[in-house]
C-alpha positions in Angstrom: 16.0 4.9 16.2 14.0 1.8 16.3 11.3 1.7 18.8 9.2 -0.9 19.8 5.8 0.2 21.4 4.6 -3.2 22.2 6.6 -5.4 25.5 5.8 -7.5 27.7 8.1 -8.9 30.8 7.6 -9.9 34.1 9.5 -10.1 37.5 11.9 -13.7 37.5 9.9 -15.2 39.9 6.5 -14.0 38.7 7.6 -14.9 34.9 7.9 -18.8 36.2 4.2 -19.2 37.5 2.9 -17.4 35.1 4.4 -18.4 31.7 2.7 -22.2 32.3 -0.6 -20.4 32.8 -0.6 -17.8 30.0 0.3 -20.7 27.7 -2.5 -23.2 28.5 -5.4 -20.0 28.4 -4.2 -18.2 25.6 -2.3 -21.2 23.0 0.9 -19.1 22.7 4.1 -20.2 23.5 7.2 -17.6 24.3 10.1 -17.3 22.2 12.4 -15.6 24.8 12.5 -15.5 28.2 10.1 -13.2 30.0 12.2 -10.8 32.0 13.7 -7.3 31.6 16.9 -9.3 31.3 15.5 -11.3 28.1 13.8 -8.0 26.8 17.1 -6.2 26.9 18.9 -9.1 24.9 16.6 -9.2 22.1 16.4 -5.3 22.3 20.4 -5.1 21.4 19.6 -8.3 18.9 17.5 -6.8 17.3 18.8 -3.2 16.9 16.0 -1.8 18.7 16.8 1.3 20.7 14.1 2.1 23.0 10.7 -0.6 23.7 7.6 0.3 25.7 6.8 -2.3 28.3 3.2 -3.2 28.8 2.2 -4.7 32.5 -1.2 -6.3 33.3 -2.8 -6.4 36.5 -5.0 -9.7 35.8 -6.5 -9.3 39.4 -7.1 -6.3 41.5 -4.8 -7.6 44.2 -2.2 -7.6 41.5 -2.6 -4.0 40.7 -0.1 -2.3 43.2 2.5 -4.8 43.1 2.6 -4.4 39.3 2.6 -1.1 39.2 5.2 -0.7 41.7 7.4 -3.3 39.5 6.9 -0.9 36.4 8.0 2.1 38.4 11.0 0.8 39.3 12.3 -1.0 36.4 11.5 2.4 33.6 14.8 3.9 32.5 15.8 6.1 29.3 15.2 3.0 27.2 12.6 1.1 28.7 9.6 3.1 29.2 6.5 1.2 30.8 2.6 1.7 31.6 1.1 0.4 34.2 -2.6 -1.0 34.9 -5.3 -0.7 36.6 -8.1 -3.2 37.1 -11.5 -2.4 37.0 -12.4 -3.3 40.2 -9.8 -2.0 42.1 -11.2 1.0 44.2 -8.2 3.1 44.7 -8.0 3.8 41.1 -7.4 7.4 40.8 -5.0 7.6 43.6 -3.2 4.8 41.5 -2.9 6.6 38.4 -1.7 9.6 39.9 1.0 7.6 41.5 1.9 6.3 38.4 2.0 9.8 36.6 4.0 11.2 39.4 6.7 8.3 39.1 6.9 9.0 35.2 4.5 6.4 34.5 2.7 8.0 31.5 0.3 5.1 30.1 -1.9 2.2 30.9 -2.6 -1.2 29.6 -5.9 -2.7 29.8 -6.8 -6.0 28.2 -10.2 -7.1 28.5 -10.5 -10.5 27.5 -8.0 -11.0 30.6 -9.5 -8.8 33.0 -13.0 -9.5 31.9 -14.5 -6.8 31.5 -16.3 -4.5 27.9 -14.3 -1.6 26.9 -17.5 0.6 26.4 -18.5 -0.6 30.7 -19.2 2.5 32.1 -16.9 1.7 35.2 -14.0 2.2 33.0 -15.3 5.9 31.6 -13.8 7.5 34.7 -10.9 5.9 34.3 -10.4 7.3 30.8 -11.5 10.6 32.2 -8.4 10.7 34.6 -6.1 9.6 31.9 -7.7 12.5 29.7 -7.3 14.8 32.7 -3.7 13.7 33.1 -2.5 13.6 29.5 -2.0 10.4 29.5 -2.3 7.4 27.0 -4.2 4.3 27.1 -3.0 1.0 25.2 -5.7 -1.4 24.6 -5.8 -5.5 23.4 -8.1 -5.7 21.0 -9.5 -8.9 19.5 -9.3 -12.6 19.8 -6.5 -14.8 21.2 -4.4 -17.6 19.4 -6.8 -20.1 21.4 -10.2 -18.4 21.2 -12.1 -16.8 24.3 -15.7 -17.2 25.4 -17.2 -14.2 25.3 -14.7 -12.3 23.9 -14.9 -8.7 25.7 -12.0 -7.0 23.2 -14.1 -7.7 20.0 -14.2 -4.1 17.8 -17.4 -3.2 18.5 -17.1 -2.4 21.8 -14.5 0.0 21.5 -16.6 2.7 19.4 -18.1 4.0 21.8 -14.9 4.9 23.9 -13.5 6.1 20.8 -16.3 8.8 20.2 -16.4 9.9 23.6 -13.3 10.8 24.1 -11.5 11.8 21.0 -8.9 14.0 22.5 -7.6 10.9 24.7 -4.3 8.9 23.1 -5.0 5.4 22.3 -3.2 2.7 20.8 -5.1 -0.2 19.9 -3.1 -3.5 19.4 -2.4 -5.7 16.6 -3.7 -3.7 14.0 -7.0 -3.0 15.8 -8.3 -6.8 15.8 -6.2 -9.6 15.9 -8.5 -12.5 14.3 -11.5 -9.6 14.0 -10.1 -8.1 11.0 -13.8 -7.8 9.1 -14.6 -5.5 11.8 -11.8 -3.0 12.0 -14.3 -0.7 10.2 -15.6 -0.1 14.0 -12.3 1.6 15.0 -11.5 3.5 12.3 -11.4 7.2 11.6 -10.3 8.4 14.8 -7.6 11.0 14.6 -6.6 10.6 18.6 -5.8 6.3 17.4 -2.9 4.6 16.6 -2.5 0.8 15.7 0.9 -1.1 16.7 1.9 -4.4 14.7 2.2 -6.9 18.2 1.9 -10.4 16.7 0.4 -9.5 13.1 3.9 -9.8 10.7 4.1 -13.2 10.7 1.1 -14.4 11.5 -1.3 -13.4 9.0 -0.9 -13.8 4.8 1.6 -10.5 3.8 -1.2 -9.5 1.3 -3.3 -9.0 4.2 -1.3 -7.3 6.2 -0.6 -4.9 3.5 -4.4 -4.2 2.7 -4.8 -3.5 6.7 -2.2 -1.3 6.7 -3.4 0.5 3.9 -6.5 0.6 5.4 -6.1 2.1 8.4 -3.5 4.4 6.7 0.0 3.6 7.2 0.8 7.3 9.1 -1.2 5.8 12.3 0.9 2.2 12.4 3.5 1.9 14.8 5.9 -0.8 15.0 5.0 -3.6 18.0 6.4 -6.5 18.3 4.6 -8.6 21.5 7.6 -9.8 23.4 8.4 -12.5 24.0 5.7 -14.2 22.4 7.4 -13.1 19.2 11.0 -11.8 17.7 11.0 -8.2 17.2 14.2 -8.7 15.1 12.0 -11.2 12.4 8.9 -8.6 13.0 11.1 -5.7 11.8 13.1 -7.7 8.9 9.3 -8.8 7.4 8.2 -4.8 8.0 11.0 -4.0 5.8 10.3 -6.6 3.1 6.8 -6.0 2.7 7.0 -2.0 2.6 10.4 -1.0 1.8 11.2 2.8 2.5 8.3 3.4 4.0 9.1 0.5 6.4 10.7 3.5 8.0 7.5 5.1 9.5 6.2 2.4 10.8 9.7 1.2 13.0 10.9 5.2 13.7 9.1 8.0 12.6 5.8 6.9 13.8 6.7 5.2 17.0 8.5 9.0 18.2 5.3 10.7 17.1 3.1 8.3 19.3 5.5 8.9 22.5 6.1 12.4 21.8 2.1 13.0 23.0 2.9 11.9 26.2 6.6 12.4 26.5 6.8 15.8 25.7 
């Protein structure tokens, strides 16, 4: 089955504000429309069987509403994490809410939410997600439209990554989208994947084969950042560029990485 561990879609109403927005801060326009509705079509488009959707809680008034969202729109083959923002004080009742719903995951993206991965308000977080056997999906990196200061560079994630190795992490677009000189910060971690979210066709092939080698090609799932990108044209380039291994990164890896938390 083809799996796709990196979604994102939004309520109809919610998608309309904040489409406009997303496109003037970050410089990246959508491809599809940004709603479980438009996920689904590209899903069956595409051939892909299952995706993981990926909410963000911008604000910490945003945080319940979101979460609530994600609860209720998970099925078979849609799974979702929620998200929690740093400042929100009712954290830990909010991430046992989630697990309790089936939420088994969390997204956190700090150039949005503004914070350093390595902030020692987040370490309790990570604790509870530890505690919980749960998994934590992380931007990493720059934006198509750089960000001043940019909280998700590499180096602030090494210090997460060596205090808690037993935690699951997945660290998007091959661990530093525009940072690629300092993806020697997140390697060798054993507890870390990397997913492919926006990388395929937007970086030089050679490259993306030397990253992938890099990082080993056993800890690469197969992301593809809906909708700001095609999983169908993110999957056929996956299969050009690495032929029948193309296989590990779009199945056999993808079922490994959920089959930590979704026993």
């Amino acid at each position: 089955m083809l799996i796709d561990c990196h979604t994102h879609a939004y309520p109809v109403k919610v998608a309309g504000k904040l489409i406009p927005r997303m496109v003037d801060v970050y410089g990246v326009k959508p491809i599809h429309e940004a709603t479980i509705e438009g996920l689904q079509d590209s899903m069956k488009a595409s051939g892909v069987g299952k995706s993981l959707l990926l909410t963000i809680a911008n604000r910490k008034e945003h945080v319940y509403s979101s979460n609530t969202w994600c609860i209720s729109v998970q099925s078979q083959d849609l799974l979702c994490f929620g998200s929690i923002h740093p400042d929100y004080n009712e954290w830990e009742d909010e991430i046992e809410r989630l697990n309790d719903n089936g939420v088994r995951g969390l997204k956190l993206q700090p150039n949005a939410q503004r914070f350093h991965p390595d902030d020692e308000r987040l370490f309790r977080i990570y604790e509870k997600l530890l505690e919980l056997d749960m998994a934590l999906v992380f931007h990493i990196g720059d934006e198509v439209k750089p960000v001043t200061p940019l909280y998700a560079h590499p180096r602030y994630y090494a210090r997460v990554l060596d205090s808690f190795p037993d935690l699951t992490i997945l660290l998007a677009h091959l661990g530093g989208y525009k940072t690629f000189n300092d993806l020697h910060h997140v390697l060798d971690y054993s507890n870390v994947w990397f997913d492919t979210a926006f990388i395929p066709w937007n970086i030089p092939d050679d490259l993306f084969i030397s990253l992938v080698d890099e990082i080993g090609i056993e800890r690469v799932v197969f992301g593809s950042d809906f909708p700001w990108a095609d999983p169908k044209d993110g999957i056929a380039k996956i299969r050009e560029l690495f032929g029948v291994e193309a296989k590990t990164i779009l199945e056999k890896n993808p079922q490994s990485f959920l089959s930590k938390i979704y026993p």
